[in-house]
C-alpha positions as CSV (number, residue, x, y, z in Angstrom):
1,X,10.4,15.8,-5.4
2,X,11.9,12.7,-3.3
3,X,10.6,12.3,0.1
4,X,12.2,10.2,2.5
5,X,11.9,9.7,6.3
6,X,15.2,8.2,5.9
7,X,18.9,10.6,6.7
8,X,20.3,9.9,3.3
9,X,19.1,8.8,-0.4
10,X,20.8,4.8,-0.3
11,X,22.8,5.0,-3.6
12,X,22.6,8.7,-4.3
13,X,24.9,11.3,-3.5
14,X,23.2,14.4,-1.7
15,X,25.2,17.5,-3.1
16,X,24.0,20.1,-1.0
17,X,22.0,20.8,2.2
18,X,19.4,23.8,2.0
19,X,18.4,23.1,5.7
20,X,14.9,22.6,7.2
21,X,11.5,23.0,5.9
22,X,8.1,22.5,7.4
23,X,4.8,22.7,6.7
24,X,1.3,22.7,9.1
25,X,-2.1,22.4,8.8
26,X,-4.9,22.6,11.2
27,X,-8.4,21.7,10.7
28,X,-11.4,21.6,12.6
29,X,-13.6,18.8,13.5
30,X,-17.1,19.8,13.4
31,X,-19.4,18.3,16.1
32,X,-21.4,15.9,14.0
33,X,-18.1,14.3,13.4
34,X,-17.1,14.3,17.1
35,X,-20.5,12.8,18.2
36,X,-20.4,9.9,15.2
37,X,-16.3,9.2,16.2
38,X,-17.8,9.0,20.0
39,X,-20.2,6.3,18.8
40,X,-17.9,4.4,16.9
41,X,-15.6,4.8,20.2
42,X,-18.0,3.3,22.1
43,X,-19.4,0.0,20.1
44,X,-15.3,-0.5,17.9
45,X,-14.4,-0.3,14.7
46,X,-12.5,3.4,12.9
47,X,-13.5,6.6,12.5
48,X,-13.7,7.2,8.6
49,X,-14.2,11.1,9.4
50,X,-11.7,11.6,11.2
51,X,-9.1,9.3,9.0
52,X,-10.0,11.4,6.4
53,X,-9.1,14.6,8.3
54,X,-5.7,13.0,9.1
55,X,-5.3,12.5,5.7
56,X,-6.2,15.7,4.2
57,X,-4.4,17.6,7.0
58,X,-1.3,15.3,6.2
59,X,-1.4,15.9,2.7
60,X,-1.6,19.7,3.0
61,X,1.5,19.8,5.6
62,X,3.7,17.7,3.1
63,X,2.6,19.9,0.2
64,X,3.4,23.5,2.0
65,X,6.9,21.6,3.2
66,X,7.5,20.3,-0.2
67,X,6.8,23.8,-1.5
68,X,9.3,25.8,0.5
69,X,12.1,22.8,-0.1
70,X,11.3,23.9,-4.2
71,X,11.7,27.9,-3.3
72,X,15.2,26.7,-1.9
73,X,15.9,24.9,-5.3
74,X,15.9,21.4,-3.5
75,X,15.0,18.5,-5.5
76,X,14.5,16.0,-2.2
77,X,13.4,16.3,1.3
78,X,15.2,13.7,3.5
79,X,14.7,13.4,7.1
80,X,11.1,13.8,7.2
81,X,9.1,13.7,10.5
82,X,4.9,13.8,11.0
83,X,3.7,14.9,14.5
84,X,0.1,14.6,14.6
85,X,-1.6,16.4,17.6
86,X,-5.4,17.6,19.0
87,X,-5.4,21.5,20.0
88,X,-8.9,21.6,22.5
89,X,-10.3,25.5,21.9
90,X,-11.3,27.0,25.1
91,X,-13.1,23.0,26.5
92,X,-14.7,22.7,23.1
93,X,-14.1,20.3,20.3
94,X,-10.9,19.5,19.2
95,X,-8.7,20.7,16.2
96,X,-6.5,18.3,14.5
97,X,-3.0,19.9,13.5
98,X,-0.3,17.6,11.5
99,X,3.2,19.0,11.0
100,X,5.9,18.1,8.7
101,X,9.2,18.9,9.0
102,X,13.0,17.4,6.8
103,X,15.7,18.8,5.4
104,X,15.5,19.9,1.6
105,X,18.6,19.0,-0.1
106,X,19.7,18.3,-3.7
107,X,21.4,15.0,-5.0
108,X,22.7,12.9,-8.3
């Protein structure tokens, strides 16, 4: 499966539009990880626990999009956009959602 950010496949001719697909994940930060990304807030340098929850929560929206563009009988996903946002539950610690959304097509 192609994925592209970009509207069209440069040298390729898309032959059919299957229309959007998306895919979401959310994941919870545990405290220990809020407390140690505080920290590294506070004296510089990244948040490896939380990078990694990006990443993982990333991974599983492009795989859930890429999935329902396959159920359509797409064979590329142009288009693609990654929103990344923090859901707070009731004051508490925060929840780390990534959606993906493109539109599955098929080219030559």
């Amino acid at each position: 499966m192609l994925i592209t950010t970009t509207p069209n496949l440069e040298g390729k001719n898309i032959t059919r539009y299957h229309g959007l697909v998306s895919g979401e994940a959310i994941l919870g930060a545990n405290i220990f990880k809020d407390i140690f990304a505080s920290i590294t807030d506070i004296v510089g340098g990244r948040s490896g626990s939380y990078e990694r929850e990006l990443r993982q929560a990333k991974d599983i929206a492009i795989k859930e999009m890429t999935q329902q563009a396959e159920a359509h009988g797409a064979n590329a996903i142009v288009g693609v956009d990654l929103d990344y946002e923090t859901i707070s539950a009731g004051g508490r610690g925060g929840m780390l959602m990534v959606s993906a959304s493109g539109t599955a097509v098929n080219y030559e």
